[in-house]
C-alpha positions as CSV (number, residue, x, y, z in Angstrom):
1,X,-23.3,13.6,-25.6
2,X,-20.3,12.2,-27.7
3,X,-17.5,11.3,-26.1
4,X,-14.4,11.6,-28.1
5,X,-11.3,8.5,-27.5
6,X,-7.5,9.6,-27.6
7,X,-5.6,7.0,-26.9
8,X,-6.2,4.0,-25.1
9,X,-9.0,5.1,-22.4
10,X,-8.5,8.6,-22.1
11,X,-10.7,11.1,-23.3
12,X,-9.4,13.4,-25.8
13,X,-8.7,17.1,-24.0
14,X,-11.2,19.8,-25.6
15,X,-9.9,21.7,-28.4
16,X,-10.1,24.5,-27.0
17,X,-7.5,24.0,-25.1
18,X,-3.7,24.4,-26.0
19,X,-1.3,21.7,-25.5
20,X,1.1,24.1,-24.1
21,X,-1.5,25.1,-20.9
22,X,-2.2,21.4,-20.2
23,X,1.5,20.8,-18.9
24,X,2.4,22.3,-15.3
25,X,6.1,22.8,-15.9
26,X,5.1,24.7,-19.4
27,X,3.1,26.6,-17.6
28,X,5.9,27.3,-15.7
29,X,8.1,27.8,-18.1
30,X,5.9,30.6,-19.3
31,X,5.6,32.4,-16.2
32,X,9.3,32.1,-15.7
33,X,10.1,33.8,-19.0
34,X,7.2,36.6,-18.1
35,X,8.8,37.5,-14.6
36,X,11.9,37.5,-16.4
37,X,11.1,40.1,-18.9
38,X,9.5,42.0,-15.7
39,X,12.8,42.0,-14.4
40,X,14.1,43.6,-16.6
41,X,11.4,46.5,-17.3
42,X,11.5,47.2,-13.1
43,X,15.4,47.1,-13.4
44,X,14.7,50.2,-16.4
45,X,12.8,52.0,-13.9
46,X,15.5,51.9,-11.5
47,X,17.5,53.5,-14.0
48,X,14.8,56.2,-14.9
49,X,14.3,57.3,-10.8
50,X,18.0,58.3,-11.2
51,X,18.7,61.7,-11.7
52,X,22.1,60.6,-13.9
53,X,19.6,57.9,-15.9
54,X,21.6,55.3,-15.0
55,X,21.3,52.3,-12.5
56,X,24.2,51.7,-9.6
57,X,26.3,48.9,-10.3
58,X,24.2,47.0,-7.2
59,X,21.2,47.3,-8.8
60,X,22.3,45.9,-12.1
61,X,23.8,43.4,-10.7
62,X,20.8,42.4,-8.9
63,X,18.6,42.7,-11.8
64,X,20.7,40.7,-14.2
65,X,21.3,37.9,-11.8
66,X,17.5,37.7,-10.8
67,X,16.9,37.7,-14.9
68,X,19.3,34.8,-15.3
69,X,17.6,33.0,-12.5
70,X,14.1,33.1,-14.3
71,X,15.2,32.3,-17.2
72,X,17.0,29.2,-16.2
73,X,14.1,27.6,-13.8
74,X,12.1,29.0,-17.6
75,X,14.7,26.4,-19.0
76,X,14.3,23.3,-17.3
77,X,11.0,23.6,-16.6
78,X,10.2,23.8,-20.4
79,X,13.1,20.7,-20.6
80,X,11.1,19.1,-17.9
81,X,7.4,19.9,-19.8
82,X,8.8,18.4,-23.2
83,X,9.7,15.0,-20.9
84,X,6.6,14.3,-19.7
85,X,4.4,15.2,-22.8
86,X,7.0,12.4,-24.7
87,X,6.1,10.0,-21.6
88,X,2.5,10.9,-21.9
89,X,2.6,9.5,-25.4
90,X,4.3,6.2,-25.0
């Protein structure tokens, strides 16, 4: 059994792993953007139950704010993920 050194006493993280999924707010980040983009596609099939193919004016409004949302907590969480990976190093 080797054990591989990163760093002053930490072991090094298998390399199987991405650097991306080791960080909780990345991780976040990531799910923020997919629920996002889910969103939108249940916000299209609001439009397509429509017999005029188009969503009310409630619904997109709903949608595009709940969109927005996402992708801001996606935002800062990524912002958030980039800080503590730079702290991580020093």
């Amino acid at each position: 059994m080797s054990s591989q050194i990163s760093g002053p006493g930490r072991p090094a993280a298998p390399r199987s792993s991405s650097r991306f999924l080791r960080n909780m707010p990345r991780k976040v980040s990531l799910v923020a953007g997919l629920a996002a983009v889910l969103t939108i596609m249940i916000g299209a099939g609001f439009a397509s139950m429509r017999a005029s193919g188009s969503a009310t004016s409630l619904e997109t409004l709903v949608v595009r704010w709940t969109a927005v949302g996402f992708l801001a907590i996606g935002a800062a969480a990524y912002v958030i993920g980039g800080r503590v990976r730079s702290d991580d190093r020093s």
